[in-house]
C-alpha angles and dihedrals in degrees: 000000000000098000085050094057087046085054103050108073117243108258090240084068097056099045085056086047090048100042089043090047087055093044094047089043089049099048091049081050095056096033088059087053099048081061102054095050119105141204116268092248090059078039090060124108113228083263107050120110134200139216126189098228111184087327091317127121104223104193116205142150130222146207095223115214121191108228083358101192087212137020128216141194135198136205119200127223130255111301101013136085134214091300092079083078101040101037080079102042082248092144101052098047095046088056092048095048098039095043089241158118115249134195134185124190133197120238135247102280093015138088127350093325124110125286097222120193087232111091099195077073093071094055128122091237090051088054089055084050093050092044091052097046091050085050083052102046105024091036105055131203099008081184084071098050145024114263122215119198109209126193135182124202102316080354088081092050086061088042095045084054096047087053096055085069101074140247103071127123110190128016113189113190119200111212095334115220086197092130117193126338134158128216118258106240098176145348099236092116088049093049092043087059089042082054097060120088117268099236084057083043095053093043087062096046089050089058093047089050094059101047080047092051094049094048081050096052092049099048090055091045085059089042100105094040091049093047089044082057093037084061098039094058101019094058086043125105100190086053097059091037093056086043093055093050108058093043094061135070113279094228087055091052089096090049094058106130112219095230084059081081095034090059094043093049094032086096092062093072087063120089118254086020085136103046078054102060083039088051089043087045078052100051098051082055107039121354097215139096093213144015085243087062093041092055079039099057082034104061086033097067081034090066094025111118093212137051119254116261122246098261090056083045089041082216087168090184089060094036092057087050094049102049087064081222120151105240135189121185114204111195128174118250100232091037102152102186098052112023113232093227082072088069096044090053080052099042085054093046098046088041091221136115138312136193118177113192127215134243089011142126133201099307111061103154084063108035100040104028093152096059094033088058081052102057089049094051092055091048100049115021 
């Protein structure tokens, strides 16, 4: 009995064999699949097109339109890439019906463009300065034509602080996730706080930096577990079906292109994919590559003698005020990520025009594209 017992291994050692077998098996997995990832320019459709903006490869694709009256760019919402604007044939009959060129870009961690070190360049600010540069570079003369800025989602927060900039005639946001926000009346607060002595300033934005630096430290400890998730949802088909799905209207399940899938898990094929949308995960927390950025930027707007525009403060409701743009926002009924009573409360503090479509959910511009060239149309012709 003894010697049975000798020869029958403890549990504890086949647990270890068991778990070592999965990890080993796991980490040839995900070594196979390193290799098969490309760059995004092998990535690329035959259409896809790519800027250098500030040493970055924005990647975006376009509905040319010999002598276009108008140009128009679109900025697509959390998660997806410039086929969110193709999968439905959006972009082509905008520029037929509008009598336009019209470009859409991926932003920075999505899509087929670059996945730069620098985390400022995942920002919602740094995407408005990509979208206007590729206005200004892909778009031509804008004296010659009228230029639309078009957000979806968070999309529409990229697309309000481009348009802060100037310049710009009309600014549609789809289903806008700009929550809350207040107009600006008067600078007096800000004055009051440019008023108090620096060393009390930078007292306060010390304070603020190390709360910041402890919310960045955390983030990165979490980072392997939170790209291991990110892999686990992000390659998977069934993730983004079942996603889909529930963004969208129930009676437009049955109209869901496959290719609607194919578009959203595409970037996934292209290497650092993951650090991106991590990148991406950081810089909504703490814009910064490093505690020693985040005490510089800090002590810099600590000693700084104005306030920070609303592009630096990425304030989207002012910035929509500020750019004298004329803006519509068109929003889905049965939208259940962002509600469309947030986009009547908007529409009522930017005083401009609102158009609620029927039997919709979050993503207008792709399940309803009929009704949503329409509405264009209306707004801009």
């Amino acid at each position: 009995a003894s010697a049975a017992r000798a020869a029958t291994p403890p549990l504890a050692t086949v647990a270890v064999a068991i778990a070592a077998y999965a990890v080993a098996r796991a980490v040839f997995v995900e070594r196979r699949y390193a290799e098969a990832l490309v760059s995004p320019r092998e990535a690329a459709d035959a259409d896809g097109e790519f800027l250098d903006v500030d040493g970055v490869e924005v990647h975006y694709k376009r509905a040319r339109r010999a002598n276009a009256k108008r140009f128009i760019e679109c900025m697509h919402g959390f998660g997806a890439n410039a086929s969110s604007w193709t999968t439905s044939d959006t972009m082509r009959r905008a520029s037929e019906a509008l009598d336009a060129e019209v470009v859409a870009h991926d932003s920075c961690g999505f899509g087929l463009t670059a996945r730069p070190r620098d985390v400022k360049k995942y920002t919602r600010a740094s995407d408005a300065k990509a979208c206007r540069a590729i206005a200004r570079e892909v778009g031509g003369d804008a004296a010659a034509r009228s230029l639309t800025l078009m957000g979806h989602s968070l999309g529409a927060v990229g697309a309000a602080l481009a348009a802060a900039q100037g310049g710009v005639d009309y600014v549609v946001l789809v289903a806008p996730a700009i929550i809350g926000g207040k107009l600006r009346k008067n600078d007096a607060g800000d004055d009051a706080a440019l008023s108090l002595p620096t060393f009390v300033r930078v007292a306060f934005a010390a304070v603020g930096a190390a709360a910041a630096t402890a919310a960045w430290c955390l983030t990165c400890a979490v980072k392997p577990f939170l790209i291991l998730l990110l892999r686990k949802l992000v390659r998977s088909k069934e993730f983004w079906t079942k996603g889909l799905r529930a963004a969208i209207d129930p009676s437009r399940v049955d109209a869901m292109a496959s290719d609607w899938i194919d578009g959203y898990r595409k970037p996934s094929v292209v290497r650092d994919w993951d650090v991106g949308m991590f990148r991406v995960v950081l810089a909504s927390v703490v814009a910064a590559s490093s505690p020693r950025e985040i005490w510089r930027d800090a002590m810099a707007r600590a000693r700084a003698t104005t306030q920070p525009s609303t592009l630096e403060r990425e304030d989207a409701v002012n910035a929509l005020v500020e750019s004298g743009a004329k803006i519509l926002i068109v929003h889905g009924e049965n939208d259940v990520i962002v509600p469309a009573s947030n986009s009547r409360t908007l529409a009522k503090l930017l005083n401009c025009e609102l158009r609620i479509l029927p039997k919709c959910g979050h993503m207008p511009h792709e399940e309803s594209p009929e009704a949503f060239i329409d509405v264009l149309r209306d707004f801009i012709s």
